[in-house]
C-alpha positions as CSV (number, residue, x, y, z in Angstrom):
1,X,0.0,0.0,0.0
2,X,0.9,3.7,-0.7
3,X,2.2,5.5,2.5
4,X,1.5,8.9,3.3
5,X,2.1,10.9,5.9
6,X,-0.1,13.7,7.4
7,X,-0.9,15.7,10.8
8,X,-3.6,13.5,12.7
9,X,-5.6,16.7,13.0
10,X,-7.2,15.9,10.1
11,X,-7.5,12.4,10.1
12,X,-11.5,12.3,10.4
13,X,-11.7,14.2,7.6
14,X,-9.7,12.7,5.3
15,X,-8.9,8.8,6.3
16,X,-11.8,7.2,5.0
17,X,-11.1,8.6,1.8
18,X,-7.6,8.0,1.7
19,X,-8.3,4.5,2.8
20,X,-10.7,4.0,0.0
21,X,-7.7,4.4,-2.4
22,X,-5.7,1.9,-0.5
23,X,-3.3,4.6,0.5
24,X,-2.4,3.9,4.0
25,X,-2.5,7.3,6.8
26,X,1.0,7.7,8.5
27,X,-0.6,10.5,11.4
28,X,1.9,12.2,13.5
29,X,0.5,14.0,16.8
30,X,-0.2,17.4,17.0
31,X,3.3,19.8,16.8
32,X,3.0,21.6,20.1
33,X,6.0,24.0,19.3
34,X,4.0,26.0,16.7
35,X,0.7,27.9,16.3
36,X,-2.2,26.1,17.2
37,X,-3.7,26.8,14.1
38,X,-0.7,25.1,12.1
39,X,-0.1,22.4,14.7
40,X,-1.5,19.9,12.1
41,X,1.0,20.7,9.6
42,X,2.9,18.2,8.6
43,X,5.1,20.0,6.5
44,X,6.3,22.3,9.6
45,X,7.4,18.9,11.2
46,X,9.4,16.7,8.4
47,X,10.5,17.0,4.3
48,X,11.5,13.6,2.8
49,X,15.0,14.0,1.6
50,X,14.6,11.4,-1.7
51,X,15.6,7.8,-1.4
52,X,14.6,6.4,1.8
53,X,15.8,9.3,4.0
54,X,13.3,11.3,6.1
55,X,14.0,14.4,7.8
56,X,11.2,14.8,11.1
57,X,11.2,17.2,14.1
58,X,12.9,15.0,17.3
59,X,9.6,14.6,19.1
60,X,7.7,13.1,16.8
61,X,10.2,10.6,15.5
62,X,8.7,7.5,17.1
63,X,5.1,8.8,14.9
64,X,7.0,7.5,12.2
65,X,8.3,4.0,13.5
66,X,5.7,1.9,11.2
67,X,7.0,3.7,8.2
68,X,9.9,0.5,6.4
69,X,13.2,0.8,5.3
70,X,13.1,4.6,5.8
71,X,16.4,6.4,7.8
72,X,14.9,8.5,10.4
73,X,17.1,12.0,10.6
74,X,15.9,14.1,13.7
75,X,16.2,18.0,13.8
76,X,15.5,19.9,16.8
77,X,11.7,21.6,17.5
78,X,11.9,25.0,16.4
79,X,13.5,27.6,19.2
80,X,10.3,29.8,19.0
81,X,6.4,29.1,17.4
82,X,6.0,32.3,15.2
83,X,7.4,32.6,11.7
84,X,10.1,32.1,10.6
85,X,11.2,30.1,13.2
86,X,8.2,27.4,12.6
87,X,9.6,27.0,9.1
88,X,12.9,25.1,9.4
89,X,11.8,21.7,7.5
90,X,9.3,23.9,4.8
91,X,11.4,23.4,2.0
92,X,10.2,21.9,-1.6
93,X,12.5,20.2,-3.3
94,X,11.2,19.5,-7.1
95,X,13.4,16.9,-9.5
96,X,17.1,18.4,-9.0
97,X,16.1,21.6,-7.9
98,X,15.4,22.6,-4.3
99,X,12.9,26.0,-3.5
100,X,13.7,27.3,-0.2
101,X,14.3,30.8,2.0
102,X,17.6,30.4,3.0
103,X,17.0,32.6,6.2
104,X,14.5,30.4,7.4
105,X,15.6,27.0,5.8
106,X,17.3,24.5,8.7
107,X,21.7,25.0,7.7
108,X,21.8,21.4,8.5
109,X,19.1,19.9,6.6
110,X,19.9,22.4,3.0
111,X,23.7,20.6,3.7
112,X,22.5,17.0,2.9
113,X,20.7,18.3,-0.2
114,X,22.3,18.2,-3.8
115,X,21.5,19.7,-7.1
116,X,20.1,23.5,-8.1
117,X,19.2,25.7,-5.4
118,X,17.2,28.6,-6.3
119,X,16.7,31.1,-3.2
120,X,13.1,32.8,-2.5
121,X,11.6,35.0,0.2
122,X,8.8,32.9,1.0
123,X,9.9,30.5,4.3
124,X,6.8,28.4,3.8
125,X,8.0,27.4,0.5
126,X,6.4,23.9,0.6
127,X,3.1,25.2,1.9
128,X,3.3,27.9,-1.4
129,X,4.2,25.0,-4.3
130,X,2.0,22.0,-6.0
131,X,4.5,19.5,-7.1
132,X,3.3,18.4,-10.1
133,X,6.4,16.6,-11.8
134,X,10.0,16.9,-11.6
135,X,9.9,20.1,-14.0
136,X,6.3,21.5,-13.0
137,X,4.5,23.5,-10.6
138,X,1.4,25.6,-9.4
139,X,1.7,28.4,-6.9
140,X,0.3,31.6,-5.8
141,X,3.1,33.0,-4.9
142,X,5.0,35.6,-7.8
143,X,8.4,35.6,-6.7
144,X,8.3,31.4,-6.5
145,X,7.1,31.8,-10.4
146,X,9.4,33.9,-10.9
147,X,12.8,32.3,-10.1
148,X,11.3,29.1,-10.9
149,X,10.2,30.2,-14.6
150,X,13.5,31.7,-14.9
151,X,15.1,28.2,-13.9
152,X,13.5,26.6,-17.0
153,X,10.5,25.2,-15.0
154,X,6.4,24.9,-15.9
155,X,4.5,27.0,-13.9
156,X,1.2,27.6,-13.5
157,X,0.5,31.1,-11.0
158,X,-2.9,30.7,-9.8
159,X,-4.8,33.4,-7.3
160,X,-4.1,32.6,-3.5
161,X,-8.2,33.2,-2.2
162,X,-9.0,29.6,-3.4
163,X,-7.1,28.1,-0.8
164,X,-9.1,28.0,3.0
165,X,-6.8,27.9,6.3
166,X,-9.0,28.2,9.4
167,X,-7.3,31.4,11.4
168,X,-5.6,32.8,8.7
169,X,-7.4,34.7,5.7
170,X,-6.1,32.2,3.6
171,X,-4.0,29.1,2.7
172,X,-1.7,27.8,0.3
173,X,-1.7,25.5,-2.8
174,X,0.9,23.3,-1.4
175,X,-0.6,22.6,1.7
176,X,-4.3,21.5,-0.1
177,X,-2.6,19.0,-2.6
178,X,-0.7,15.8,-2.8
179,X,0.8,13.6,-5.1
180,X,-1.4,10.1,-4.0
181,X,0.9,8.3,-7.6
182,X,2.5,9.5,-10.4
183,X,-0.6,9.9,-12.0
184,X,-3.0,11.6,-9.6
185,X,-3.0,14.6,-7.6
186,X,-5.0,14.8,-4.8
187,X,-7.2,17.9,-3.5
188,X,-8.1,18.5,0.1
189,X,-11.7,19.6,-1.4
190,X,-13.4,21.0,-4.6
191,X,-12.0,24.5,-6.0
192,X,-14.7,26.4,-6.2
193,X,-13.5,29.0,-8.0
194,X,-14.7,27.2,-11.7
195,X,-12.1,29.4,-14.0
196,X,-9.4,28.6,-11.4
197,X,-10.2,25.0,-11.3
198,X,-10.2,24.4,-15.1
199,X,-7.1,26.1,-15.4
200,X,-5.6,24.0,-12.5
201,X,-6.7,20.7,-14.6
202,X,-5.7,21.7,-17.6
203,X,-2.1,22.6,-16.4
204,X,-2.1,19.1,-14.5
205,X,-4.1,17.2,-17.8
206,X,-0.9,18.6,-20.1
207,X,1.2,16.6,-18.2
208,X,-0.8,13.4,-17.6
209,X,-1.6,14.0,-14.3
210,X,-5.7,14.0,-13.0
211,X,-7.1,15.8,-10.2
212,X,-9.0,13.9,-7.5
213,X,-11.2,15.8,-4.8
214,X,-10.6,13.8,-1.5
215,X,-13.8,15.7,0.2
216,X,-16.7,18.0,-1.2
217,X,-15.0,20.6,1.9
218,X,-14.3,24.4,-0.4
219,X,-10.2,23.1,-0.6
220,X,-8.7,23.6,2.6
221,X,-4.7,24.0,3.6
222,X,-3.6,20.7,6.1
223,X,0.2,21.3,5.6
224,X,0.4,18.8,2.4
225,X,1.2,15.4,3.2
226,X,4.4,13.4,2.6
227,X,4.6,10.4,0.6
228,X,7.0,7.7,1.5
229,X,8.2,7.3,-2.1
230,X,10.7,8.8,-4.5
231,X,8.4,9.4,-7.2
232,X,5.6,12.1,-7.7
């Protein structure tokens, strides 16, 4: 079965449909050295590396225990819950290239990470950027598009109100959406925005990828989830 891994505060929202498409939950506990309204995020609390290396915050290492032939590598909890401190681990690597602030980025974590770096302002860089293959991506965010564009990459800019974040006024791409195979991307719930959401799978249709809607919630921010795989 396909392993992902996500915050548990969401798991009665999403597990029954994750489990319908024999994808099997990895839920780590709530992150207690953040915002409350992000504790769920599991992109605050671990990035998977490539290969079978897995980087996850020191206290919620035994969360991922049941996870095989994966090689743990702890970081410390962040030093202080506000941004940019909460954003050590939010960093998106895509194909050889890895998307990161470098002023919020973990030193030791960017070390163990080869290939093109390109630099933005954004620390939750994760949270900002749909993965959709190892060349393309969706964001909201203009500097991301940018630098990325200018890097030779697909990129689809989208408008950042069709993403929902309880607390916040709104969320991020990244955090709504995850690969669930190489072939599908998921959706936290429906884009309502209809000219948003027809661009979105049209971008994601060009490059034989089909959007799946995992609830019939407006599409709501949960910190992404990780999959326990190389590929996207």
């Amino acid at each position: 079965m396909y392993q992902l891994i996500l915050g548990e505060k969401y798991e009665k929202v999403l597990s029954g449909s994750l489990l319908r498409r024999n994808i099997t939950p990895i839920w780590l506990n709530s992150n207690k050295y953040v915002d409350e309204r992000l504790s769920g995020h599991c992109d605050l609390m671990a990035v998977h590396l490539g290969g079978n290396v897995l980087a996850v915050q020191s206290d919620i290492a035994r969360d991922c225990e049941l996870i095989n032939n994966v090689k743990l590598m702890q970081t410390a909890p962040p030093k202080r819950p506000e941004y940019p401190y909460d954003a050590g681990l939010n960093i998106c690597i895509v194909g050889d290239k890895l998307i990161y602030n470098p002023k919020s980025a973990d030193p030791n974590i960017i070390s163990k990470i080869s290939g093109i770096t390109l630099s933005c302002k954004q620390g939750y860089t994760k949270c900002s950027v749909c993965v959709v293959d190892e060349n393309s991506i969706i964001t909201a965010d203009d500097k991301i598009a940018a630098t990325a564009s200018v890097a030779g990459m697909n990129v689809l800019r989208i408008s950042e109100k069709i993403t929902a974040l309880d607390g916040f006024e709104h969320g991020f791409i990244g955090g709504a959406s995850f690969k669930i195979n190489r072939n599908e991307m998921a959706f936290t719930g429906i884009i309502n925005d209809s000219t948003e959401r027809r661009r979105i799978e049209c971008f994601l249709n060009e490059r034989g990828v089909r959007a799946v809607y995992l609830t019939y919630e407006p599409l709501f921010d949960i910190g992404s989830a990780i999959p326990i795989t190389e590929e996207i």
